[in-house]
PyMOL CGO cylinders between C-alpha atoms (Angstrom):
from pymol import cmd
from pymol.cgo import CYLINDER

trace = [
    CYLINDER, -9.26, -16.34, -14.00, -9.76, -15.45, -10.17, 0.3, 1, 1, 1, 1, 1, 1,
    CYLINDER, -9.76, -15.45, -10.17, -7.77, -13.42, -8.39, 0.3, 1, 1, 1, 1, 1, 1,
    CYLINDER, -7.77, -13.42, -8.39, -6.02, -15.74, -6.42, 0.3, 1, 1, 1, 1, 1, 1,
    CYLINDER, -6.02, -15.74, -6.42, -4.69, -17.53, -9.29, 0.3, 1, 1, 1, 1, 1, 1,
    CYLINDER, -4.69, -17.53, -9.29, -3.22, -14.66, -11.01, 0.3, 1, 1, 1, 1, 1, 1,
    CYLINDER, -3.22, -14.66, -11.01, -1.79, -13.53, -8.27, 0.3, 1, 1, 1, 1, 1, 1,
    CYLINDER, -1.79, -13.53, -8.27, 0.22, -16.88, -7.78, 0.3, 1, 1, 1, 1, 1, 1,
    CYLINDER, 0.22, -16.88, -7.78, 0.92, -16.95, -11.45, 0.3, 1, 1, 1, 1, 1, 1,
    CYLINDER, 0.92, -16.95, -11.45, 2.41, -13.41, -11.15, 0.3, 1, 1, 1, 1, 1, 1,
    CYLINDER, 2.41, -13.41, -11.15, 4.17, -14.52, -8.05, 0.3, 1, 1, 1, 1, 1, 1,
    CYLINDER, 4.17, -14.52, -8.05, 5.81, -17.21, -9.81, 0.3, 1, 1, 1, 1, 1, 1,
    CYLINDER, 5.81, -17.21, -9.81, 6.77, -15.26, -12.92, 0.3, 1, 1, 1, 1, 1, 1,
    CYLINDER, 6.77, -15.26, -12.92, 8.31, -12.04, -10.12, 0.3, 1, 1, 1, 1, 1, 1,
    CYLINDER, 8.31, -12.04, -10.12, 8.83, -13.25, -6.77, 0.3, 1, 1, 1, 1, 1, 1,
    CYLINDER, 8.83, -13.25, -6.77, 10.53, -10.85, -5.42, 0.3, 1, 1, 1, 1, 1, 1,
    CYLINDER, 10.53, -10.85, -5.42, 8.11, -7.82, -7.08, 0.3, 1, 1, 1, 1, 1, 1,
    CYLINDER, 8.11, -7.82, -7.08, 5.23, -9.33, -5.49, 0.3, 1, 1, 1, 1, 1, 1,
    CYLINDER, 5.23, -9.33, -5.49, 6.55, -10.43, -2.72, 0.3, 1, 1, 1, 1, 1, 1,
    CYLINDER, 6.55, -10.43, -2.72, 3.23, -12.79, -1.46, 0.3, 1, 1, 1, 1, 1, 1,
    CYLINDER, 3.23, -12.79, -1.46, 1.71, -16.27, -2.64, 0.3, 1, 1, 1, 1, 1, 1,
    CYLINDER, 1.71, -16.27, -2.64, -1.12, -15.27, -2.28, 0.3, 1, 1, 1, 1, 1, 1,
    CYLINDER, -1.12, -15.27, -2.28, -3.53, -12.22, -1.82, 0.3, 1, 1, 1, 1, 1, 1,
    CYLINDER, -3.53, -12.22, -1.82, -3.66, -10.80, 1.49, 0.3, 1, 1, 1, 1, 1, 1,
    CYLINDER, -3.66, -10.80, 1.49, -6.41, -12.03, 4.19, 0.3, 1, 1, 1, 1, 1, 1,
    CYLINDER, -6.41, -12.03, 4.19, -9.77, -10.40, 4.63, 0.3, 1, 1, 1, 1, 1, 1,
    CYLINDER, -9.77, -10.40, 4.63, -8.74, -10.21, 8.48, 0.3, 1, 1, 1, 1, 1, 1,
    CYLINDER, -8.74, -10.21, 8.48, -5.65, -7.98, 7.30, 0.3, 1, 1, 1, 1, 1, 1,
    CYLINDER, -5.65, -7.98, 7.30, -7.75, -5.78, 4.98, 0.3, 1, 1, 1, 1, 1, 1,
    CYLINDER, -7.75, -5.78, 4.98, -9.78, -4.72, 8.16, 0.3, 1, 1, 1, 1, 1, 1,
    CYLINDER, -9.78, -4.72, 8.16, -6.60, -4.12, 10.26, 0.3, 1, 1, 1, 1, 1, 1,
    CYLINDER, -6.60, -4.12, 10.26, -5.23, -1.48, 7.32, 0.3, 1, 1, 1, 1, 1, 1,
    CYLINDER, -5.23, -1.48, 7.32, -8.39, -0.01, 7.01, 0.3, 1, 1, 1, 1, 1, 1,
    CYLINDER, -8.39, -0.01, 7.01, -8.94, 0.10, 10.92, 0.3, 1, 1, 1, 1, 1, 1,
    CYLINDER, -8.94, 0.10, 10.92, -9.64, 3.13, 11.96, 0.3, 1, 1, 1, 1, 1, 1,
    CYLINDER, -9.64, 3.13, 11.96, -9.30, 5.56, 8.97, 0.3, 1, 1, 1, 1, 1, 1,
    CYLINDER, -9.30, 5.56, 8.97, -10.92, 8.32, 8.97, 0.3, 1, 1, 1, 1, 1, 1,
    CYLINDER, -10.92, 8.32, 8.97, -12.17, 9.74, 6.03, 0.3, 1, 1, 1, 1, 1, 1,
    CYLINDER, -12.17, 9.74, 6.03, -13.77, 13.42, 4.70, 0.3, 1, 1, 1, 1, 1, 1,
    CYLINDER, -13.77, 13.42, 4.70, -14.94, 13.89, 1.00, 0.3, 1, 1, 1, 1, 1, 1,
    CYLINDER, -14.94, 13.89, 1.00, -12.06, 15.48, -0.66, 0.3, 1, 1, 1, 1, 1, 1,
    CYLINDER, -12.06, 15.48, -0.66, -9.15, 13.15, 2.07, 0.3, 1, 1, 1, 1, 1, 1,
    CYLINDER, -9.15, 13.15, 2.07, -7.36, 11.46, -1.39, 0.3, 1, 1, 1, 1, 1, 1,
    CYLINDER, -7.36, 11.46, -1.39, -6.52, 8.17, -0.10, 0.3, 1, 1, 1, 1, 1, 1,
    CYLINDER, -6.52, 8.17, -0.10, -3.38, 6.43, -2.44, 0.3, 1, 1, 1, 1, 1, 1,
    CYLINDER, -3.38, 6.43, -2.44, -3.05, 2.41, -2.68, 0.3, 1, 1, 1, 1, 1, 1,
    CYLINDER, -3.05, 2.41, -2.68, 0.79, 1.46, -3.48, 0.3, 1, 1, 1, 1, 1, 1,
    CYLINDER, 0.79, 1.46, -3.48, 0.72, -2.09, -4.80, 0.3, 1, 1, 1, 1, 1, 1,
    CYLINDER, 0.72, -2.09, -4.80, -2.50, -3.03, -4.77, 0.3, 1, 1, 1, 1, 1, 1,
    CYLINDER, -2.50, -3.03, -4.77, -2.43, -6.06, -6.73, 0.3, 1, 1, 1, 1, 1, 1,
    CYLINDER, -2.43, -6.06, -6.73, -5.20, -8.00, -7.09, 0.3, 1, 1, 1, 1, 1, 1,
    CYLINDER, -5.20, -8.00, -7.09, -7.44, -5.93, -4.29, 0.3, 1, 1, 1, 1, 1, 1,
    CYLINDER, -7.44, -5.93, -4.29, -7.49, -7.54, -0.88, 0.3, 1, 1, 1, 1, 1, 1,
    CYLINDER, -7.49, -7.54, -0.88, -7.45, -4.06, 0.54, 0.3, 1, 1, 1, 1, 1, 1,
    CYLINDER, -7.45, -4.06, 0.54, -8.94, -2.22, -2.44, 0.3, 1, 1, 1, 1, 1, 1,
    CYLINDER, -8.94, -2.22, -2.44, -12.54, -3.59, -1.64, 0.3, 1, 1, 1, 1, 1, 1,
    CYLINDER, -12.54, -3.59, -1.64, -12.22, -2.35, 2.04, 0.3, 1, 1, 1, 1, 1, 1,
    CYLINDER, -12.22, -2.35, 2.04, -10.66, 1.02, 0.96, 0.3, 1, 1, 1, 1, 1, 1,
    CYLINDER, -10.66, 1.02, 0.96, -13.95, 1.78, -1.13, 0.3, 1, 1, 1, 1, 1, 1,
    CYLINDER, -13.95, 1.78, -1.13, -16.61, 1.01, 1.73, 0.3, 1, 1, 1, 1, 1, 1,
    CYLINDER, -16.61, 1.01, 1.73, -14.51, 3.75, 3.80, 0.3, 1, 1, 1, 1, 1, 1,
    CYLINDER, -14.51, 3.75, 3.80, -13.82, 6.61, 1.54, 0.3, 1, 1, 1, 1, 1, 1,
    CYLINDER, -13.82, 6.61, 1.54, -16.77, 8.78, 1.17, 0.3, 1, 1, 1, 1, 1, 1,
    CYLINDER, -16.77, 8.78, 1.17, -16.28, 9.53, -2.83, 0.3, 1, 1, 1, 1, 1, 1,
    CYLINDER, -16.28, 9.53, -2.83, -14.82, 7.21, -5.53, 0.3, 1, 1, 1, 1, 1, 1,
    CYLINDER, -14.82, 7.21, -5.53, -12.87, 10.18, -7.26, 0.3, 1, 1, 1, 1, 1, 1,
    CYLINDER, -12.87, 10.18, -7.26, -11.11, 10.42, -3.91, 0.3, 1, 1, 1, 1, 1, 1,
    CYLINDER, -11.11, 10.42, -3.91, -9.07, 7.37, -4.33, 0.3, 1, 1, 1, 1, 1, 1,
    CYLINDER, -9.07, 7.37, -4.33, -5.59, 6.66, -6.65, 0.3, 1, 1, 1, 1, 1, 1,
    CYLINDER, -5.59, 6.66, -6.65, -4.34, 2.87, -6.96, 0.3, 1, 1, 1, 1, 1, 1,
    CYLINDER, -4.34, 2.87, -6.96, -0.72, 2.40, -8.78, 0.3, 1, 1, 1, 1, 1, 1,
    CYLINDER, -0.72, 2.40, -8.78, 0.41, -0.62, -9.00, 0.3, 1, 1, 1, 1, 1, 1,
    CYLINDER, 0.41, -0.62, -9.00, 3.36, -1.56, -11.42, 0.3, 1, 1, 1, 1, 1, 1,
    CYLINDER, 3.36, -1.56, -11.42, 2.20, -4.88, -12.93, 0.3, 1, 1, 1, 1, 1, 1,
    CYLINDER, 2.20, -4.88, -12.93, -0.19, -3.82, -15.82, 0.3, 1, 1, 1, 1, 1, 1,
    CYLINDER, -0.19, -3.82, -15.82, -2.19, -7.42, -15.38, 0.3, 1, 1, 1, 1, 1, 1,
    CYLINDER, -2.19, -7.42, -15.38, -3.12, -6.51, -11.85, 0.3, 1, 1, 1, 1, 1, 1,
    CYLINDER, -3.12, -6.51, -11.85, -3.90, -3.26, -13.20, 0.3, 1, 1, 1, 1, 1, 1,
    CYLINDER, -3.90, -3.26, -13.20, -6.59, -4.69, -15.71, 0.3, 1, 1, 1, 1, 1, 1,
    CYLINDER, -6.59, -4.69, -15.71, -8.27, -7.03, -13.16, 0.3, 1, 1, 1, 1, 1, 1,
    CYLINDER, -8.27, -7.03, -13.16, -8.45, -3.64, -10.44, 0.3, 1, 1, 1, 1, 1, 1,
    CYLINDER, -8.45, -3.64, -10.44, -10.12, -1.76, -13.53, 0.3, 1, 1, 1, 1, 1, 1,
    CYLINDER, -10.12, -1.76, -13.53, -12.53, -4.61, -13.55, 0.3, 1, 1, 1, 1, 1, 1,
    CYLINDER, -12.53, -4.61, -13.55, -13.34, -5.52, -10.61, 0.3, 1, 1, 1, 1, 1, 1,
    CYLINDER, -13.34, -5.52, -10.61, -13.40, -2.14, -9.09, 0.3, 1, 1, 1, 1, 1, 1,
    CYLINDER, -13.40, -2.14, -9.09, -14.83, 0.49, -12.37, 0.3, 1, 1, 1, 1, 1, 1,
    CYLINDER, -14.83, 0.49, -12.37, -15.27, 3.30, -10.06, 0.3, 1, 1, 1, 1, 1, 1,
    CYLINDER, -15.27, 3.30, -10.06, -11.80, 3.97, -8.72, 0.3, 1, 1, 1, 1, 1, 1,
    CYLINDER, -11.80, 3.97, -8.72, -8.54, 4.79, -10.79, 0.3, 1, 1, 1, 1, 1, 1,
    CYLINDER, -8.54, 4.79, -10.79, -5.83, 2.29, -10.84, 0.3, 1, 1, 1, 1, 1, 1,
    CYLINDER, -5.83, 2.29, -10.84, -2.59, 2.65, -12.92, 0.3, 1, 1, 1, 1, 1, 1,
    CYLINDER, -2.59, 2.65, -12.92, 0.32, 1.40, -13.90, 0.3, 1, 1, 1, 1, 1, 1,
    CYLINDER, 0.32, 1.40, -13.90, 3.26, 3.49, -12.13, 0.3, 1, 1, 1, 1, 1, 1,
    CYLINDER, 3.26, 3.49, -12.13, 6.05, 3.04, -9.66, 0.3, 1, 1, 1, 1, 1, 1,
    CYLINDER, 6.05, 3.04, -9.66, 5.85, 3.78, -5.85, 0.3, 1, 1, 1, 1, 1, 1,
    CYLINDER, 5.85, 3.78, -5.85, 8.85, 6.28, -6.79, 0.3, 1, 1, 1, 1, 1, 1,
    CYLINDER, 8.85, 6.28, -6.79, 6.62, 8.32, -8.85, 0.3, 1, 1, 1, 1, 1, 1,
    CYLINDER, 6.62, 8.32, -8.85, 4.15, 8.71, -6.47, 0.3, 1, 1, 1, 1, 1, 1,
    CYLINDER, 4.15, 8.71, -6.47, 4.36, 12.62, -5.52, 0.3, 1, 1, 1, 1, 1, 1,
    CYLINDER, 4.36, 12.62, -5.52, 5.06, 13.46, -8.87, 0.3, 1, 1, 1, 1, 1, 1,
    CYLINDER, 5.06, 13.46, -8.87, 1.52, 10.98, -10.16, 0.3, 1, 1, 1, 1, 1, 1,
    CYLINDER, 1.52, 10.98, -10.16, -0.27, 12.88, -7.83, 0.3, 1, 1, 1, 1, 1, 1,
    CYLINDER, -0.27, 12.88, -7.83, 0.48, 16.05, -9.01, 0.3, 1, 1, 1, 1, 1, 1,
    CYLINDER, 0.48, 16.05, -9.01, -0.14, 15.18, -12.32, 0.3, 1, 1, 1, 1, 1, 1,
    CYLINDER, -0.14, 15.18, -12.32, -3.29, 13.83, -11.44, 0.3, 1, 1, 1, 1, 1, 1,
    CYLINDER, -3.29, 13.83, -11.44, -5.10, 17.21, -9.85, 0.3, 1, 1, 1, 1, 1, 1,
    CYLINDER, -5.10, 17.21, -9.85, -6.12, 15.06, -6.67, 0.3, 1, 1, 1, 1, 1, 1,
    CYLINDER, -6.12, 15.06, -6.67, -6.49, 17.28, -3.39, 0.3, 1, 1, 1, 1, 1, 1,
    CYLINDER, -6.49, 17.28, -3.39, -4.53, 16.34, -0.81, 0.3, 1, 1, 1, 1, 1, 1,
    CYLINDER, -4.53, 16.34, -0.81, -3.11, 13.12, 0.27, 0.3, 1, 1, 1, 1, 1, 1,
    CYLINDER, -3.11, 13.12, 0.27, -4.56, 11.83, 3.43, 0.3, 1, 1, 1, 1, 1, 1,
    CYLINDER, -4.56, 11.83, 3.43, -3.43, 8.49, 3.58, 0.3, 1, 1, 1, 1, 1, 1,
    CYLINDER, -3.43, 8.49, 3.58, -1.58, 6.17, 1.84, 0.3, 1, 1, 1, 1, 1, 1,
    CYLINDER, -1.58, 6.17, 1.84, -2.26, 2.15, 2.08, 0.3, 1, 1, 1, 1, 1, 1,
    CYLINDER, -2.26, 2.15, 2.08, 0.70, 0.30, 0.76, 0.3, 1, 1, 1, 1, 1, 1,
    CYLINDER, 0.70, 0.30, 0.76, 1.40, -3.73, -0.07, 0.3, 1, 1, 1, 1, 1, 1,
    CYLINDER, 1.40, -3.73, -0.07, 4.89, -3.12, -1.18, 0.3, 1, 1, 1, 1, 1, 1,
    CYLINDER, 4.89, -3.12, -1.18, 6.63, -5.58, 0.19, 0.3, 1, 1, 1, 1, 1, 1,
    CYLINDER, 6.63, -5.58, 0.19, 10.07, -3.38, 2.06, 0.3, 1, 1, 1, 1, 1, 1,
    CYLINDER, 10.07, -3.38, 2.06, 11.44, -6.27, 3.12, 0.3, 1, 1, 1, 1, 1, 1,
    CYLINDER, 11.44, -6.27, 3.12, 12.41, -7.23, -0.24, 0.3, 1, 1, 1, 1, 1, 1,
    CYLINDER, 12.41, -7.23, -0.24, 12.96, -3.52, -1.80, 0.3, 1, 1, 1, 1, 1, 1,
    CYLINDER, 12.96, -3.52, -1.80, 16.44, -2.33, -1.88, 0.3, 1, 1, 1, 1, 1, 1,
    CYLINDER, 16.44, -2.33, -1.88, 17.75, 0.45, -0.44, 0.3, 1, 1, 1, 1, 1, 1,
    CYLINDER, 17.75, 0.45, -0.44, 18.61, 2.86, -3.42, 0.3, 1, 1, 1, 1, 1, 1,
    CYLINDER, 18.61, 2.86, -3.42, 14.59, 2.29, -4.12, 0.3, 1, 1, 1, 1, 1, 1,
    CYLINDER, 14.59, 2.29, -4.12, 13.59, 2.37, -0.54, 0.3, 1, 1, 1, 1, 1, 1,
    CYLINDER, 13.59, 2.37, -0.54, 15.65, 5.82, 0.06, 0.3, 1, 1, 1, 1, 1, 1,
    CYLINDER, 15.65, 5.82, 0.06, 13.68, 7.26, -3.73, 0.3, 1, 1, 1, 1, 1, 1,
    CYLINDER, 13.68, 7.26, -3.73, 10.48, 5.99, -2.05, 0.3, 1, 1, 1, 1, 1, 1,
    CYLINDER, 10.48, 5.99, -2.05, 10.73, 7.37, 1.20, 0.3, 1, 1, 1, 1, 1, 1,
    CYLINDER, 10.73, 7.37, 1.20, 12.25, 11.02, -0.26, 0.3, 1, 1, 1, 1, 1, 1,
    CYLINDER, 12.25, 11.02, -0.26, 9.06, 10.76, -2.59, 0.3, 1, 1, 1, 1, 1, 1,
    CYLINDER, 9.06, 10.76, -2.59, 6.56, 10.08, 0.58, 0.3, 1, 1, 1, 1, 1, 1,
    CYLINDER, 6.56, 10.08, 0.58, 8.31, 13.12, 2.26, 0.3, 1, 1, 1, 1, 1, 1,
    CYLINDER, 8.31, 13.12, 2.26, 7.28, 15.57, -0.33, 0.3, 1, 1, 1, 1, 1, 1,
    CYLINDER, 7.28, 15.57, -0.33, 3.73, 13.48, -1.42, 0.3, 1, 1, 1, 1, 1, 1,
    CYLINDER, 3.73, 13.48, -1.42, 2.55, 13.38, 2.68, 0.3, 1, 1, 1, 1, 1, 1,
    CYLINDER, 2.55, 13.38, 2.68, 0.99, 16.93, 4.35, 0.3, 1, 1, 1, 1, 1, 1,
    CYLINDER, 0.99, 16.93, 4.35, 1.21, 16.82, 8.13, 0.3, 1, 1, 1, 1, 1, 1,
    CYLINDER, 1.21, 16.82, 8.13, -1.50, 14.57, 9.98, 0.3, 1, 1, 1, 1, 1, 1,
    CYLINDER, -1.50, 14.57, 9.98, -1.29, 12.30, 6.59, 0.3, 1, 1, 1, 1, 1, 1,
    CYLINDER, -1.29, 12.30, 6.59, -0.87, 8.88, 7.74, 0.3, 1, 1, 1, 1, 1, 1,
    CYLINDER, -0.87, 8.88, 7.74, 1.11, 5.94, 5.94, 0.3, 1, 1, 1, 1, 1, 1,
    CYLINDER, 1.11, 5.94, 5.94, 0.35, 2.47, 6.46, 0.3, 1, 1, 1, 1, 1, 1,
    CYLINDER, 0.35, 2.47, 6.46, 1.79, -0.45, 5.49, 0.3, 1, 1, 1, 1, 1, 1,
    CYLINDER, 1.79, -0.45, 5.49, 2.48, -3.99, 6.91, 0.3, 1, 1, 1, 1, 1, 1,
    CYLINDER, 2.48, -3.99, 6.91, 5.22, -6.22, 7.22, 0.3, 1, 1, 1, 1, 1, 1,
    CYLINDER, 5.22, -6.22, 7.22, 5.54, -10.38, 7.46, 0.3, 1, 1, 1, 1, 1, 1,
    CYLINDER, 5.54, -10.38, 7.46, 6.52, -11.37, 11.04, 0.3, 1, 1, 1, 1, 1, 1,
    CYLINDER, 6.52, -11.37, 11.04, 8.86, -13.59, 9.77, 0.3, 1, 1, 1, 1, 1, 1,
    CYLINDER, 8.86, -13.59, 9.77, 10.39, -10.79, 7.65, 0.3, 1, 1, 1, 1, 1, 1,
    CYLINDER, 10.39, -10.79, 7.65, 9.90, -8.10, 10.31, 0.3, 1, 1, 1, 1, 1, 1,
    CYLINDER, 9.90, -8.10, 10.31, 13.24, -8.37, 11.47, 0.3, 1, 1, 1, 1, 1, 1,
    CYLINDER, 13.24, -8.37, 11.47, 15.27, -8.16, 8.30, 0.3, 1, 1, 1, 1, 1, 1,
    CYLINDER, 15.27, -8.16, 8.30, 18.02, -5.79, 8.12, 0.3, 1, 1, 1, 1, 1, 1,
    CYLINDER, 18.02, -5.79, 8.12, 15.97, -4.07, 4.82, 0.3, 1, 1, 1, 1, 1, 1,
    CYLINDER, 15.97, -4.07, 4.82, 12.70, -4.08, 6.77, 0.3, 1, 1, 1, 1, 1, 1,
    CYLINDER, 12.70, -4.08, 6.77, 14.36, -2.59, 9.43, 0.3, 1, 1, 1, 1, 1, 1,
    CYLINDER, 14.36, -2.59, 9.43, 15.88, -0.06, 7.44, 0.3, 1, 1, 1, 1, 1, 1,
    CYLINDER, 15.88, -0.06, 7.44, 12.58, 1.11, 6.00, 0.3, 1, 1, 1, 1, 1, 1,
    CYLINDER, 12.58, 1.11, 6.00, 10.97, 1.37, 9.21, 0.3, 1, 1, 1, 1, 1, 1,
    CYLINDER, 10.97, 1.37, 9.21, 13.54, 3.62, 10.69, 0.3, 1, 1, 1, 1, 1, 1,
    CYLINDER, 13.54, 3.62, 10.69, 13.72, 5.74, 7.58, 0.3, 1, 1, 1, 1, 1, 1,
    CYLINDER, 13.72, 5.74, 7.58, 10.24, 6.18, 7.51, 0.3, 1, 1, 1, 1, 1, 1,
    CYLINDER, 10.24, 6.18, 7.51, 10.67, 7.13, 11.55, 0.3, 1, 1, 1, 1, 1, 1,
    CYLINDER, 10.67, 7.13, 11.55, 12.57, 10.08, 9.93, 0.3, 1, 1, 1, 1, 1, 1,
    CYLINDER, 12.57, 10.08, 9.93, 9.82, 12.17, 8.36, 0.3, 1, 1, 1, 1, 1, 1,
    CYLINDER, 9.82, 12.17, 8.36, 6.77, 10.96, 10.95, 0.3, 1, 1, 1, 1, 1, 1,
    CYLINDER, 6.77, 10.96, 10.95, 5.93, 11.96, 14.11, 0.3, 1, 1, 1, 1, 1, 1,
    CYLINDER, 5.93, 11.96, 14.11, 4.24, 8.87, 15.15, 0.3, 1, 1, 1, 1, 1, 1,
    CYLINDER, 4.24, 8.87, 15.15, 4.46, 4.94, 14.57, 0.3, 1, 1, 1, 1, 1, 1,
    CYLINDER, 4.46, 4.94, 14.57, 2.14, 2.32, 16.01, 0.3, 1, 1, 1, 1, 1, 1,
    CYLINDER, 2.14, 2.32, 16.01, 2.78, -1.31, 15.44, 0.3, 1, 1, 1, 1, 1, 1,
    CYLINDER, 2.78, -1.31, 15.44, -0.24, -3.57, 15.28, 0.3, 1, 1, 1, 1, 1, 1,
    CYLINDER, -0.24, -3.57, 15.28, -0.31, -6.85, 17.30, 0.3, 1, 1, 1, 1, 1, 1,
    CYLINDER, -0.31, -6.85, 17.30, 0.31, -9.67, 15.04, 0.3, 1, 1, 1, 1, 1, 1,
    CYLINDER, 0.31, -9.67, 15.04, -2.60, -10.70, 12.74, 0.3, 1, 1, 1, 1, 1, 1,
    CYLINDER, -2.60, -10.70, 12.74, -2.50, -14.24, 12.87, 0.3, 1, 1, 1, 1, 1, 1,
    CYLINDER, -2.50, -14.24, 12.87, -5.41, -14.82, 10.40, 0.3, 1, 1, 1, 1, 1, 1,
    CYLINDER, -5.41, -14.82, 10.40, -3.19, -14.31, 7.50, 0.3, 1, 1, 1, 1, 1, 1,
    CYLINDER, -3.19, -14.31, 7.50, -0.47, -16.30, 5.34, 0.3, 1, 1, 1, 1, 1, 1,
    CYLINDER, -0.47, -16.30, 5.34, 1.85, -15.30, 6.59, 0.3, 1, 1, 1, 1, 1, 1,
    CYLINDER, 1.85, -15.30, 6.59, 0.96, -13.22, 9.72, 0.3, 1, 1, 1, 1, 1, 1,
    CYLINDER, 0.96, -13.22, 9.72, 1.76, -9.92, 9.63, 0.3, 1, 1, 1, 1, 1, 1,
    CYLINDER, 1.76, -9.92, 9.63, 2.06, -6.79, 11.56, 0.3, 1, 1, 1, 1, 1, 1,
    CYLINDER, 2.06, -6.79, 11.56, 0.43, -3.80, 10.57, 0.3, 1, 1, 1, 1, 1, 1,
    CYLINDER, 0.43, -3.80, 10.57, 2.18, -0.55, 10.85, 0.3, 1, 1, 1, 1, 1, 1,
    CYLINDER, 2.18, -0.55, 10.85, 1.13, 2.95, 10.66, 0.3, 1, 1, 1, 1, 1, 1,
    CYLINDER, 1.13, 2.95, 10.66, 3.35, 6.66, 10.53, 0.3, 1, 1, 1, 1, 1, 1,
    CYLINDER, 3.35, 6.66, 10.53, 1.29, 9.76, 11.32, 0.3, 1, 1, 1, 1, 1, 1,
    CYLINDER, 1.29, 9.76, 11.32, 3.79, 12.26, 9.50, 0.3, 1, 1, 1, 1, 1, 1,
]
cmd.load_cgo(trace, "trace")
């Protein structure tokens, strides 16, 4: 089964925990890998990396394999990343958990985290664990990025996330739209 389809099927069975049709566009896997820098030893964490649209680009950027931690909390995703990508470490674990994952996991330190989570659709009891956990997880000069849906952008939860997020960074950039994507999106970055 491709990737595509299993990511509708999961879509269909959790709408709201996957919170996409489909997989995201090559177009937006080069925006939220734009401009990363990377040194051997920079851990680089995927949040929700589902089926791998940015999982592919995140590989051809970091300098070592052992540098990179997926978690992603649908265990079939989960199989297909341990397939398709055998090099890099993807388990099953909530975006919650992340500080406490990476501790447990003897990684350096964080340089960036990627995330697909879709905020718009997280409440804010999760959103506020989340954001606490990103706090403790991100060293300064870390960056976060994630993106948002245009059409969600404005959503009093997306809105909410962005703002706490403004909280513990210094810095936030906001992409211009990408358009080659369904839907388009904006890609945002926090330099904490």
């Amino acid at each position: 089964m491709n990737g595509g389809w299993i990511f509708l099927t999961r879509f269909l069975r959790d709408p709201i925990g996957v919170g996409a049709v489909c997989p995201s566009s090559r177009i937006l896997a080069r925006a939220m890998t734009n401009g990363l820098e990377l040194s051997p030893g920079d851990t680089v964490i995927e949040l929700g990396p589902g089926t791998g649209a940015f999982t592919g680009y995140i590989d051809k950027i970091i300098p070592d394999s052992d540098d990179y931690l997926g978690i992603e909390q649908d265990v079939k995703f989960v199989e297909v990343l341990n397939n398709q990508f055998p090099g890099l470490r993807v388990i099953v674990g909530q975006a919650e958990d992340t500080h406490q994952i990476h501790l447990d996991s003897g990684y350096k330190p964080v340089k960036a985290v990627i995330s697909s989570i879709p905020f718009a659709l997280v409440k804010d009891n999760a959103q506020i664990k989340i954001v606490d956990d990103l706090r403790r997880l991100l060293p300064p000069g870390s960056i976060f990025r994630t993106f948002q849906y245009l059409h969600t952008y404005r959503l009093p939860l997306a809105a909410r996330f962005r703002r706490r997020m403004d909280e513990i960074s210094t810095t936030f950039y906001r992409s211009k739209p990408v358009m080659a994507n369904i839907p388009p999106a904006f890609v945002l970055t926090w330099i904490v």
